[in-house]
C-alpha positions in Angstrom: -9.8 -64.7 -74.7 -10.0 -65.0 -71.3 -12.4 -63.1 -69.1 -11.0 -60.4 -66.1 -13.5 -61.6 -63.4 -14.3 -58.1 -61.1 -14.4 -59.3 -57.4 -16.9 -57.3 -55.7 -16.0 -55.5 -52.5 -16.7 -56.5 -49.3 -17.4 -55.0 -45.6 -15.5 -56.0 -42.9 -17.4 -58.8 -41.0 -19.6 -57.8 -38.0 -17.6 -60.2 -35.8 -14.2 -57.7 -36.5 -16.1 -54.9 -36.4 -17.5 -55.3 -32.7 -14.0 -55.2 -31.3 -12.3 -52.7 -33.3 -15.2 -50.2 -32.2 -14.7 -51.4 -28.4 -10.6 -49.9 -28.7 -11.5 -47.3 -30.8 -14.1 -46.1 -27.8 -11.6 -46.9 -25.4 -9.1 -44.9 -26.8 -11.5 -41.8 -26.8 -12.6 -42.2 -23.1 -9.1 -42.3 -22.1 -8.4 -39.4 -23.7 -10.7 -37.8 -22.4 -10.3 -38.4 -19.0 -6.8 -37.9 -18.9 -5.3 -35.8 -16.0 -4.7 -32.5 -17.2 -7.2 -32.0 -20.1 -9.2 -28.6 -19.4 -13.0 -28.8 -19.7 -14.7 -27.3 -22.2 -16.7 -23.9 -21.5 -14.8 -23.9 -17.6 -15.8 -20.7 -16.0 -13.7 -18.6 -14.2 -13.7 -15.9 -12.0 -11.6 -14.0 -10.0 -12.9 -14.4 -6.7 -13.4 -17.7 -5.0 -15.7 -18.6 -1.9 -15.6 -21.3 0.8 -17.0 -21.8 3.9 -16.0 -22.3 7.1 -16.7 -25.7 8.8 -20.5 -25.9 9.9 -20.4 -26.1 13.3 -21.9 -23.7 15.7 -19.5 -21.5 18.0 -20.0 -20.7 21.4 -17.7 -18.0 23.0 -18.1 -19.8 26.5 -16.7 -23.2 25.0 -13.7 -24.6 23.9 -14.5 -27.6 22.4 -16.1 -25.8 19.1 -13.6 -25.0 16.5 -13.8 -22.8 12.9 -11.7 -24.6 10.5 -11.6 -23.3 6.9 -12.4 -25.8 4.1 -9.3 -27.0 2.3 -8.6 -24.5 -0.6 -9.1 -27.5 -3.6 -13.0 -27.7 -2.2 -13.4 -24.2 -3.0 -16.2 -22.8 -5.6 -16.5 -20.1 -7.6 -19.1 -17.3 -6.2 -19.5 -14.3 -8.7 -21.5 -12.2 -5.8 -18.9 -9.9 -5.7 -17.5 -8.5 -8.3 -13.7 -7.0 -7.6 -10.5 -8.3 -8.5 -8.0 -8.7 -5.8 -5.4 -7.2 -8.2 -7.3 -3.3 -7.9 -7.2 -3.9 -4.0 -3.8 -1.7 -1.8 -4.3 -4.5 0.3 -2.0 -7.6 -1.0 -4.1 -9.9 1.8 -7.1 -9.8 2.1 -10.4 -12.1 3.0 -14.3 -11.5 2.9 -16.3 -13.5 4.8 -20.3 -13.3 5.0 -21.6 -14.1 8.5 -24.5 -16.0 7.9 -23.0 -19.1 6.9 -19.2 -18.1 7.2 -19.0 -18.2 3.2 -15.9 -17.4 2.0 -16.9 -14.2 -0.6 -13.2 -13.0 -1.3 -10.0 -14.4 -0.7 -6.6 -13.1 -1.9 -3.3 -14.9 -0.3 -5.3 -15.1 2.9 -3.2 -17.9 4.1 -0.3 -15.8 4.1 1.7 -14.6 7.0 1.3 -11.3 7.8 2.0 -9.0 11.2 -1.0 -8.1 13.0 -0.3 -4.7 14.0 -2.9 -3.6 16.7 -5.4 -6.0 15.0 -4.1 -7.9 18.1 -5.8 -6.2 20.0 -9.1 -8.0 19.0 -7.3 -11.1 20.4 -6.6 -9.5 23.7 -10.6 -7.6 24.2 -12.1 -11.7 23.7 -9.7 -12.9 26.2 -10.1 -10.2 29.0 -13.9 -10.0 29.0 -14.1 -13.8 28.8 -11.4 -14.0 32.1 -13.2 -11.1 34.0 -16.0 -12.0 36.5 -16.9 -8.2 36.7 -16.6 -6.0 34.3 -17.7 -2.9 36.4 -14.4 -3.5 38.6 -12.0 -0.4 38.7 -8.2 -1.5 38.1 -5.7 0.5 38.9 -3.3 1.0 36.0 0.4 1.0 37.5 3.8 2.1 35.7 4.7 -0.4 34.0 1.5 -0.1 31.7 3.3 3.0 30.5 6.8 1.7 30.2 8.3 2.2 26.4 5.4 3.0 25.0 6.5 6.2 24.2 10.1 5.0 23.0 7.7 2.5 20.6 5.2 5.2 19.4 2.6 2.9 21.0 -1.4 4.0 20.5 -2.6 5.4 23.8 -6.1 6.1 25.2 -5.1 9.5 27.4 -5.1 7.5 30.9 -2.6 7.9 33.2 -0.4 6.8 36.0 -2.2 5.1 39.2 -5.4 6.2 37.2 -8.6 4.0 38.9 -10.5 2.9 35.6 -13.5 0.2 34.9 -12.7 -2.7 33.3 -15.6 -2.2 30.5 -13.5 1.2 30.7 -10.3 -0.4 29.7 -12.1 -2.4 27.1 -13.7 0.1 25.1 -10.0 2.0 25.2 -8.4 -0.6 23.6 -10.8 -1.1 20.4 -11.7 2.3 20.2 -8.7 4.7 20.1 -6.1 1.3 20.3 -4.6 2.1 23.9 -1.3 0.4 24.5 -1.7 1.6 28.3 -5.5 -0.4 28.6 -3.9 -4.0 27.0 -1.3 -4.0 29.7 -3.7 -2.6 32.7 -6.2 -5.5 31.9 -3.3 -8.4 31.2 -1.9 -7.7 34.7 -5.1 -7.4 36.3 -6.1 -10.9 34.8 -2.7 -13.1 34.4 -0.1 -10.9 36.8 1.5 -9.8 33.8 1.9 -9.1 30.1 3.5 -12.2 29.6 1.2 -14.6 30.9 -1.5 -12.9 29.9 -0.1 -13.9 26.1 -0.4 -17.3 27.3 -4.6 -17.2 27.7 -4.4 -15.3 24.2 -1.9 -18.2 22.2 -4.6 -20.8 24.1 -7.3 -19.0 22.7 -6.0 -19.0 19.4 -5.2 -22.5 19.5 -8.8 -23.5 20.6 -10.9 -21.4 17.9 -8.6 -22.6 15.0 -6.3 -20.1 14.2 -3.6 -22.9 13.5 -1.0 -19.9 12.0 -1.1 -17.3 14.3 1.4 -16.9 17.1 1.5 -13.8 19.9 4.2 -12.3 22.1 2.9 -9.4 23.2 -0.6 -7.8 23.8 -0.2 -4.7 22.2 0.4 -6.0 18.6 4.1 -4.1 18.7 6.4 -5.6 16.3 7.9 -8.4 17.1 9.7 -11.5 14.2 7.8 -14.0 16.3 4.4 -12.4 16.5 2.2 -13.2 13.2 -1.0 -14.4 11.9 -2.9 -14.4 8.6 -6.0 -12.6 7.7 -7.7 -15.8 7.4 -7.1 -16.9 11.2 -8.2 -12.9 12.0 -11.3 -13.7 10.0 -11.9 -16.8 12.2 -11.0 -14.8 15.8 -13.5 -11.8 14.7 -16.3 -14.3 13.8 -16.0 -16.2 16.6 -15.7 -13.1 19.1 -19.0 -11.1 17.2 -21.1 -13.5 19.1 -20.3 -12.4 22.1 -22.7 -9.4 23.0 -20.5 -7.3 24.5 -17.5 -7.8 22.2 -19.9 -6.7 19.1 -21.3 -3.4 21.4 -17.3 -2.6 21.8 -16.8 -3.4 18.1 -19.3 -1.4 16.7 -19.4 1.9 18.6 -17.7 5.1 17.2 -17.4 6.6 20.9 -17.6 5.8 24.1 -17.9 8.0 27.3 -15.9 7.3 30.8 -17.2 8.6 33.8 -14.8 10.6 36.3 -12.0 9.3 38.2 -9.3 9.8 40.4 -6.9 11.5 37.3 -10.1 12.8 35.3 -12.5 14.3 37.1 -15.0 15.7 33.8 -14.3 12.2 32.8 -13.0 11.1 29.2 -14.2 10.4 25.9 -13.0 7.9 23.8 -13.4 7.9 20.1 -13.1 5.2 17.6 -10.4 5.7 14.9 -12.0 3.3 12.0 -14.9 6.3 12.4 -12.8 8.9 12.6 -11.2 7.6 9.8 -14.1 7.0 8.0 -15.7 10.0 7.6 -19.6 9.0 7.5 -18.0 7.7 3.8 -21.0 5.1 2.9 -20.8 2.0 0.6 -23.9 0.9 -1.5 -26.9 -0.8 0.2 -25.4 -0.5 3.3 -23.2 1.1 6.2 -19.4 -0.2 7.8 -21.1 -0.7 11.7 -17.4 -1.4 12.8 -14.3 -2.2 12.7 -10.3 -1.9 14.2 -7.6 -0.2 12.8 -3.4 -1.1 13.2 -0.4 -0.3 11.3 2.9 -0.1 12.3 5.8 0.1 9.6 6.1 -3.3 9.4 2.9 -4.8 9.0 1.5 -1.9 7.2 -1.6 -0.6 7.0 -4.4 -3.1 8.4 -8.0 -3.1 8.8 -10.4 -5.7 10.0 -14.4 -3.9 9.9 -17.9 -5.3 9.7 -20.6 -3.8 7.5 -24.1 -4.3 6.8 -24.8 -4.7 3.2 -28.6 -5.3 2.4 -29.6 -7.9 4.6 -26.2 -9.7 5.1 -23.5 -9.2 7.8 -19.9 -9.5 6.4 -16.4 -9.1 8.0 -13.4 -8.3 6.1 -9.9 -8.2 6.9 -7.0 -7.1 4.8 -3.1 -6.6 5.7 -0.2 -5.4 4.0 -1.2 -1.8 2.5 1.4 0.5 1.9 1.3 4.1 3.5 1.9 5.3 6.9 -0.6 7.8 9.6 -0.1 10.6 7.0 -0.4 9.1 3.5 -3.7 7.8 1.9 -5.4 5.6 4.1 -5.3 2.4 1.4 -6.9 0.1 4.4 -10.3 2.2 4.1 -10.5 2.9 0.3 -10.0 -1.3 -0.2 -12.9 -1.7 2.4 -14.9 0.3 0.6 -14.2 -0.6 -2.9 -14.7 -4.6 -1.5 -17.9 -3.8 0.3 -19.8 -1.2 -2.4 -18.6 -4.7 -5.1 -21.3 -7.1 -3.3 -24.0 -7.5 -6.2 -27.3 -6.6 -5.6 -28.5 -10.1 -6.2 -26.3 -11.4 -2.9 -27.2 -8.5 -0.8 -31.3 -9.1 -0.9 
């Protein structure tokens, strides 16, 4: 009888093992790695923050720029806490001044018309182009010509009216006055026209690489457009400049008399008048400048305290009109009462 003999089983041998483990490893790695392949436990938020480009701005030079970081550098910052979907405003961008941190940003790269949110374009170029801004200019006619046919903002001067520049300035951020853009353009450039040269060279100088101007008023026009993420850049930029941010943030403004005026005339700011003495949480709106026109709908571009921190924020886009809801307002103070307690301190 013959015997089975049982063979007894054996391992594979440690010099076929090494390699096989090697691939096997490889294999893994690769897979993991692969373009594509989500990370585990990603966080996401709705809001997303970047910052401008470090360097320091000076409103007397034009070699300093403020370029926003490309969009894929971006971070998340969960310091405020709103969805852009529950904004009115489809474009819209909040920037804290500090350290020009992007806090909120919805299609902000978008074009969009300016309305009279131009006309914080045109205030930085005629104080920086006046030697004197205690100089009377006499507005002529054609500071009034079609603005009436366009609807155009006005301040209550009038024809041949003798007026202070600091005058004129305070009348086009306050009550938006079509008739003070075109009295200081052809005091400083001889007309309207050349006067939207200085502000397109402006533009060009501080960054705002998507914004293009035809006229000083911020009237419609298919070639005149920006985004709100070039306004963001012109208001932080102009802020610095003392007398731009003492325009900015008053809610009136008192002209002595003059040759058509003789009690004089108050102007009044319509972001205040709009506002209502409405407050946002652990803090105040010290400022801002309205626009709408049909096309670019309603617009807003303000500046609030909250806590310790400065912010600016601009939005674009919101439906409505003069006499519906004012969409621009509520969306500023939904955005600004949304900064955490934790970012405001």
């Amino acid at each position: 009888m013959v015997r089975k003999v049982r063979k007894k089983k054996q391992g594979i041998p440690l010099s076929r093992a090494l390699p096989l483990l090697v691939i096997m490893a490889a294999i893994v790695y690769g897979f993991i790695l692969t373009p594509g392949t989500p990370p585990i436990f990603e966080e996401e938020y709705n809001d997303k923050t970047s910052s401008y480009s470090s360097i320091k701005l000076s409103p007397d030079s034009s070699e300093d720029r403020t370029r926003p970081v490309s969009p894929s550098k971006r971070k998340t910052d969960p310091a405020v806490f709103i969805s852009p979907n529950k904004l009115k405003s489809p474009c819209a961008i909040l920037v804290r001044l500090k350290d020009h941190t992007i806090q909120l940003d919805n299609r902000s790269s978008e074009k969009v018309y300016p309305a009279s949110l131009t006309k914080m374009m045109t205030a930085l170029v005629a104080i920086e182009n006046l030697p004197n801004l205690k100089e009377k200019i006499r507005l002529t006619h054609t500071a009034f010509q079609g603005m009436d046919e366009a609807d155009a903002s006005m301040a209550g001067f009038q024809p041949g009216e003798q007026v202070r520049a600091i005058d004129l300035l305070y009348g086009v951020m306050l009550p938006s006055g079509a008739e003070c853009c075109i009295g200081l353009a052809d005091q400083i450039a001889g007309s309207e026209q050349d006067f939207v040269k200085l502000m397109n060279q402006k533009a060009a100088d501080i960054g705002m690489k998507s914004t293009h101007f035809e006229n000083a008023t911020g009237l419609h026009h298919e070639n005149h457009y920006t985004t709100v993420n070039d306004l963001a850049i012109l208001l932080s930029y102009a802020l610095q400049n003392d007398t731009y941010r003492e325009i900015f943030t008053s809610s009136r403004h008192s002209i002595p008399p003059t040759n058509k005026h003789p009690d004089g005339i108050t102007l009044y700011s319509t972001l205040f008048e709009e506002l209502n003495h409405q407050d946002i949480r652990g803090g105040e709106i010290s400022g801002g400048k309205t626009g709408y026109t049909q096309e670019a709908g309603l617009c807003l571009a303000s500046l609030a305290q909250v806590g310790k921190q400065e912010y600016i924020l601009i939005t674009a886009g919101a439906q409505g009109d003069h006499y519906s809801e004012q969409y621009n307002f509520t969306d500023a103070l939904a955005v600004y009462g949304s900064i955490s307690s934790t970012a405001i301190d």
